[in-house]
C-alpha positions as CSV (number, residue, x, y, z in Angstrom):
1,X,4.6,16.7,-12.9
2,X,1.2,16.5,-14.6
3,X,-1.2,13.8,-13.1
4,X,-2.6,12.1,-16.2
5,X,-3.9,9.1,-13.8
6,X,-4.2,7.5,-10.6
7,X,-4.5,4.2,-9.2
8,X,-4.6,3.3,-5.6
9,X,-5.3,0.4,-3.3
10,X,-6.3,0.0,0.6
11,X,-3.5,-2.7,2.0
12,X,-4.0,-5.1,4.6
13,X,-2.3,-4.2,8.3
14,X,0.3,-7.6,7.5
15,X,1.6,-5.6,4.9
16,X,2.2,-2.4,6.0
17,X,5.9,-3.0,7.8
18,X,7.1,-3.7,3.5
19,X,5.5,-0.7,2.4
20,X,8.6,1.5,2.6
21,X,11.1,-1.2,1.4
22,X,8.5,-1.7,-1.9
23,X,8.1,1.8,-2.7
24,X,11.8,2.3,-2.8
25,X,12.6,-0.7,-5.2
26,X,9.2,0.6,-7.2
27,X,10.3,4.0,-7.7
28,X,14.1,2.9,-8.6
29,X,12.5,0.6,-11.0
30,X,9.8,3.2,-12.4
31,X,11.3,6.9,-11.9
32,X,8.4,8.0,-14.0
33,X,6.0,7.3,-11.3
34,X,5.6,8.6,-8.0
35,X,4.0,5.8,-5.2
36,X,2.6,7.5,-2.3
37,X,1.3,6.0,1.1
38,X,-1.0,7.7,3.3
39,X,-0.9,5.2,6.2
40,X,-3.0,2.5,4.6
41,X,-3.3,2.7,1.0
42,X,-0.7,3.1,-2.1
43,X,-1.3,5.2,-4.9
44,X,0.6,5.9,-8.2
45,X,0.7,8.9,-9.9
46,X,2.3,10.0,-13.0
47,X,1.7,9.6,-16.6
48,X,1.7,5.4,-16.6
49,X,-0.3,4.8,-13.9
50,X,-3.3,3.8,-15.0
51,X,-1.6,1.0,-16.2
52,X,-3.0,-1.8,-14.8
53,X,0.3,-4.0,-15.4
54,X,2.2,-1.5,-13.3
55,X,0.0,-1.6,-10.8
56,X,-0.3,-5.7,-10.7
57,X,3.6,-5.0,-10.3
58,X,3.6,-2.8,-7.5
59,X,1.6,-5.6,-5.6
60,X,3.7,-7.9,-6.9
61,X,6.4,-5.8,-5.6
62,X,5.0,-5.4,-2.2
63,X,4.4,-9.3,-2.0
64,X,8.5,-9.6,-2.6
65,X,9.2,-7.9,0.1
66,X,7.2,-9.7,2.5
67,X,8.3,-13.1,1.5
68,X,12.1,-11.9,1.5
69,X,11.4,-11.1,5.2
70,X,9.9,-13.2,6.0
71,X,12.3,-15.8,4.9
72,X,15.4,-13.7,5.7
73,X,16.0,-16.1,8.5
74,X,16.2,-19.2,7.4
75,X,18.1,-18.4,4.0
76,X,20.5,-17.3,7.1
77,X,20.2,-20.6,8.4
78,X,20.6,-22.4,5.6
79,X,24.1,-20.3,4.3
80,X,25.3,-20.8,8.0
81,X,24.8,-24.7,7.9
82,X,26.6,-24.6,4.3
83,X,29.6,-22.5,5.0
84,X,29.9,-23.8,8.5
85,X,30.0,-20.3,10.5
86,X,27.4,-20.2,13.2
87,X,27.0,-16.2,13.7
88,X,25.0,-17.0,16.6
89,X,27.6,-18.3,18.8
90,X,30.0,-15.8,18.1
């Protein structure tokens, strides 16, 4: 794979525990790419990447994840109330 450009950003510590979910819906959604972390910053390589759109999506990405967490328990809630199973007492 030739490295025509890179792009890379230093993340903030509340967002590493989505870094792993991001980078595999990024890379399904952009196999020409390759996003690589090293602990505390991404980085794409590959042909597109110094597109800025694609990288304004790979935050964008990253901020996805952390809201579906983040709200993973009360859509729970809220399909529980609704269907009227309670998986908490079972």
């Amino acid at each position: 794979m030739s490295i025509l450009y890179q792009s890379s950003t230093a993340l903030h510590s509340r967002l590493l525990p989505y870094v792993a979910d991001t980078i595999t819906r990024f890379s399904y959604l952009h196999p020409t790419v390759e996003v690589l972390f090293d602990g505390e910053s991404l980085r794409i390589l590959g042909p597109d990447s110094g597109d800025t759109d694609l990288f304004r999506e790979l935050m964008f990405c990253l901020y996805r994840e952390k809201v579906l967490a983040q709200t993973l328990p009360l859509r729970r809630m809220l399909i529980e109330g609704v269907t009227g199973r309670d998986r908490r007492s079972v």
